[in-house]
TORKOL-4160 file (C-alpha; in steps of 0.2 Angstrom, whole numbers, padded with zeros to 4 digits, m for minus):
148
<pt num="1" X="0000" Y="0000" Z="0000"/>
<pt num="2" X="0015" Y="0012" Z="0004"/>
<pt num="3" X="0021" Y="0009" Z="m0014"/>
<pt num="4" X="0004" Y="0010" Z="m0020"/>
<pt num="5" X="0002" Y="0029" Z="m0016"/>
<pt num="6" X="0019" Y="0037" Z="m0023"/>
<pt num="7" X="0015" Y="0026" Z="m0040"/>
<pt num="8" X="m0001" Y="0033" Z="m0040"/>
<pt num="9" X="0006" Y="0050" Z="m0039"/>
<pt num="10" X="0017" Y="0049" Z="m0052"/>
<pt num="11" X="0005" Y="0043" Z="m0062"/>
<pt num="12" X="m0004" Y="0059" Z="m0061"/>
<pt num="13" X="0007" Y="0069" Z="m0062"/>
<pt num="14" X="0013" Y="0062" Z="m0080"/>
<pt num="15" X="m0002" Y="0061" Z="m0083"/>
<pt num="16" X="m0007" Y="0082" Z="m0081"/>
<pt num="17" X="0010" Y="0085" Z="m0089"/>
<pt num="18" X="0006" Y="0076" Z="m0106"/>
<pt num="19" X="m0011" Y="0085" Z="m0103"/>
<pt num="20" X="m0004" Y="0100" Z="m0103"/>
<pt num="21" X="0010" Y="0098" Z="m0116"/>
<pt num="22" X="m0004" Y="0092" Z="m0128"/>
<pt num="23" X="m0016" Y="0108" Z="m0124"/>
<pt num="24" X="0000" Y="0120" Z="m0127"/>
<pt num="25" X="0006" Y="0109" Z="m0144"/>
<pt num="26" X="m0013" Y="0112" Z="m0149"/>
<pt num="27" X="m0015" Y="0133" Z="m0144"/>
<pt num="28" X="0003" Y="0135" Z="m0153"/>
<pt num="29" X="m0007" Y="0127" Z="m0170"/>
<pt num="30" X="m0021" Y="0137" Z="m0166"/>
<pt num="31" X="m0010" Y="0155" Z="m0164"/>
<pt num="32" X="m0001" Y="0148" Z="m0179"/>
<pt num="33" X="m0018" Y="0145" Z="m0190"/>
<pt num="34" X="m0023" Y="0159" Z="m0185"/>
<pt num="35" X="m0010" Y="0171" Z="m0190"/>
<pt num="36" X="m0008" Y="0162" Z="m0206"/>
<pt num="37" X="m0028" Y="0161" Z="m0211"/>
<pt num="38" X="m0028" Y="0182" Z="m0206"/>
<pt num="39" X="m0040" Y="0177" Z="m0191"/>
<pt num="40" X="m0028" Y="0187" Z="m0179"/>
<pt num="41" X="m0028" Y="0201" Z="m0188"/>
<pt num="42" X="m0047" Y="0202" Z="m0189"/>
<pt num="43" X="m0049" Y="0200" Z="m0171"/>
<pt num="44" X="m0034" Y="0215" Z="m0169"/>
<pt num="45" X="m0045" Y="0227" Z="m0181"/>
<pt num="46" X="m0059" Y="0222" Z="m0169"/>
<pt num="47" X="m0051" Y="0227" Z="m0153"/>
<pt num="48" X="m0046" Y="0243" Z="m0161"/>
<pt num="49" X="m0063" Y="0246" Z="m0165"/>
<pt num="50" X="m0067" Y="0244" Z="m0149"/>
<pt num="51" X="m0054" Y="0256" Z="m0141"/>
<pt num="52" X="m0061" Y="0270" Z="m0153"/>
<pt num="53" X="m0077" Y="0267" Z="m0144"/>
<pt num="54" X="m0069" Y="0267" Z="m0128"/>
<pt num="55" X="m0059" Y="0283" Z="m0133"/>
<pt num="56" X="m0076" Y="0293" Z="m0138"/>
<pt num="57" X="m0081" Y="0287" Z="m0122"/>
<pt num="58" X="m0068" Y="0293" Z="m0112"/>
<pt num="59" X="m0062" Y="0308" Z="m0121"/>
<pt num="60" X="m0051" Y="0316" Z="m0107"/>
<pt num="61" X="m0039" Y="0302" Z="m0106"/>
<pt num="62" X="m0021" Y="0307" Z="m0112"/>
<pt num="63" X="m0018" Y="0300" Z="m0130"/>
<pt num="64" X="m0001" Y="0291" Z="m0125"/>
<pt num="65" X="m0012" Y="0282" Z="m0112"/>
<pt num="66" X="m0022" Y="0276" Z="m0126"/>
<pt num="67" X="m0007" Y="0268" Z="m0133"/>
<pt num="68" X="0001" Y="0260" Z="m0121"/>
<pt num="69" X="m0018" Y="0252" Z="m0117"/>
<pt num="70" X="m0021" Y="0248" Z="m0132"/>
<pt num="71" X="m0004" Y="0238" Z="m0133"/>
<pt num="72" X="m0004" Y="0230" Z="m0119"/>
<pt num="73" X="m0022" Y="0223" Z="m0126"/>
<pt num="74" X="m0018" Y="0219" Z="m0144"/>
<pt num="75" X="m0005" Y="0208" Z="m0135"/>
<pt num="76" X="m0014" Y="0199" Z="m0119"/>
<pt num="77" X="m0032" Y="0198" Z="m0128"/>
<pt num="78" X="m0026" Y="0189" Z="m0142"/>
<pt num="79" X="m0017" Y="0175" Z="m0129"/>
<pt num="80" X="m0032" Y="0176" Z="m0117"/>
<pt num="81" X="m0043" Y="0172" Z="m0134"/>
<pt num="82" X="m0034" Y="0158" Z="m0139"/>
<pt num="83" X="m0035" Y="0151" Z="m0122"/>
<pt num="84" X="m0054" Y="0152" Z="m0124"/>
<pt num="85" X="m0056" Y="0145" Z="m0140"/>
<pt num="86" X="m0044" Y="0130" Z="m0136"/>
<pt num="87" X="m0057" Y="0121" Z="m0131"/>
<pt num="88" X="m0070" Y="0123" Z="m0145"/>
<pt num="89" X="m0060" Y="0120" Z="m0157"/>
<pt num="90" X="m0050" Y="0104" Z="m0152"/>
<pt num="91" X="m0072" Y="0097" Z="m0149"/>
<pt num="92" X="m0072" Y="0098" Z="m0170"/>
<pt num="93" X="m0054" Y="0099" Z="m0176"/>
<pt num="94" X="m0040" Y="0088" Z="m0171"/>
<pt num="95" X="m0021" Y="0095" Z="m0172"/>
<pt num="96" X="m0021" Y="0086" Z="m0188"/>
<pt num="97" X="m0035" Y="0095" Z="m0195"/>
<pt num="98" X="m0026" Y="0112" Z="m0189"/>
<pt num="99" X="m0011" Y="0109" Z="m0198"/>
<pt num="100" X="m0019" Y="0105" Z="m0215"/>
<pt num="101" X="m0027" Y="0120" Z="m0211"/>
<pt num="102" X="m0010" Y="0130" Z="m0210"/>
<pt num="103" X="m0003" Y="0121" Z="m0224"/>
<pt num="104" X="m0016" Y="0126" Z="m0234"/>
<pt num="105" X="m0015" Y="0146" Z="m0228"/>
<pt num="106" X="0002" Y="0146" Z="m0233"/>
<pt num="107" X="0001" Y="0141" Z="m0251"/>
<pt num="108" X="m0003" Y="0154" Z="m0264"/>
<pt num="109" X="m0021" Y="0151" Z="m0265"/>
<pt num="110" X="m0022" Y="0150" Z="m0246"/>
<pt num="111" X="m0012" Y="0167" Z="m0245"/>
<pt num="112" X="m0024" Y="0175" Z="m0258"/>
<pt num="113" X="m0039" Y="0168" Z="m0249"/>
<pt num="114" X="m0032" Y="0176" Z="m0233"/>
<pt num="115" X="m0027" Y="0195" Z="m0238"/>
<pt num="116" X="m0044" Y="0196" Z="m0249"/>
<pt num="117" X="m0055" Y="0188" Z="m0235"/>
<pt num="118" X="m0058" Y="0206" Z="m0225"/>
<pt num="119" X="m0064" Y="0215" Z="m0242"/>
<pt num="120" X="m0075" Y="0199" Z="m0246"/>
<pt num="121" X="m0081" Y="0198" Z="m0228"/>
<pt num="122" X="m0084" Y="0216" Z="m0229"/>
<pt num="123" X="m0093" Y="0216" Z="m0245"/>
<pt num="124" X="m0102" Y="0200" Z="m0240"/>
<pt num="125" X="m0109" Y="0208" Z="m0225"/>
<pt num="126" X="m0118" Y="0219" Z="m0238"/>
<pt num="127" X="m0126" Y="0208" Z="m0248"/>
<pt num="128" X="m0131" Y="0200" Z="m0233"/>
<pt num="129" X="m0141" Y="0216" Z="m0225"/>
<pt num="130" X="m0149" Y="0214" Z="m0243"/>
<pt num="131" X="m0155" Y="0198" Z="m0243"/>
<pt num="132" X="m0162" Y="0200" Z="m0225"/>
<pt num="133" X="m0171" Y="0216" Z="m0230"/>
<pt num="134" X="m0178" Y="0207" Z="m0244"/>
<pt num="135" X="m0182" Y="0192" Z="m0235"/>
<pt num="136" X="m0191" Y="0206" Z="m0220"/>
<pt num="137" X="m0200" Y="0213" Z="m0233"/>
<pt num="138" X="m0207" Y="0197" Z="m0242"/>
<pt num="139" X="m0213" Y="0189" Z="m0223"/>
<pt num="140" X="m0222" Y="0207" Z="m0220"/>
<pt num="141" X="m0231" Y="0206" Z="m0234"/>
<pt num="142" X="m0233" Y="0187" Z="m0234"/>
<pt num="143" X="m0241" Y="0191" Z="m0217"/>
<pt num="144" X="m0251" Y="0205" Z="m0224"/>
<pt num="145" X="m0259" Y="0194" Z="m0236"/>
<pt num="146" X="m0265" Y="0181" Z="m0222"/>
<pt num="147" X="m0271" Y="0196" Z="m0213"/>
<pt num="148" X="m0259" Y="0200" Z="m0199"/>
């Protein structure tokens, strides 16, 4: 029994480490896909979308305040992010399916796709407002017709 418990622990404690070294070799792909697929930089536009919202909001804050913030959230957002979505992605992609992924990004289609996807996504969003006014605007009358 004496030689049971240290086993035990050892066991464990193999066992969280390999955890662990797996969950990093997975968030490093995923930083990795993300840089490569142009995702990070989407999610950098957003936070400083974000701080000209916070900068309207608090308009007598110094300027080189603003900066230093700013940095030090384009930075530790990004990695807390990554953290986050860690887990929902390793529920549909395996580290296999990540590094297709990146393989694919850095090729010359994959590279296009990437640098063009903020102008299609943006122009997209349009034609997307479109179709759902149109789509609003046929259920109103739809329900106009059956007397609502």
């Amino acid at each position: 029994m004496k030689k049971l418990f240290p086993t035990l622990i050892l066991f464990l404690v193999i066992s969280f480490s390999t955890f662990a070294q797996s969950d990093n070799t997975y968030k490093d792909a995923l930083t990795k896909m993300f840089k490569v697929s142009g995702t990070e930089e989407t999610y950098q536009v957003a936070i400083k979308q974000m701080f000209s919202m916070f900068k309207n909001q608090y308009s007598q804050v110094d300027s080189g305040v603003w900066e230093g913030l700013e940095k030090e959230f384009q930075n530790s957002s990004m990695d807390e992010l990554v953290d986050l979505l860690v887990p929902v992605y390793k529920k549909h992609l395996t580290i296999n399916d990540i590094n297709a992924i990146i393989n694919f990004y850095q090729t010359e289609a994959g590279k296009k796709f990437a640098s063009k996807t903020p102008v299609i996504m943006q122009e997209a969003m349009q034609v997307g407002q479109q179709w759902g006014m149109k789509i609003g605007e046929d259920f109103a009358k739809k329900m106009q017709e059956k007397g609502y």
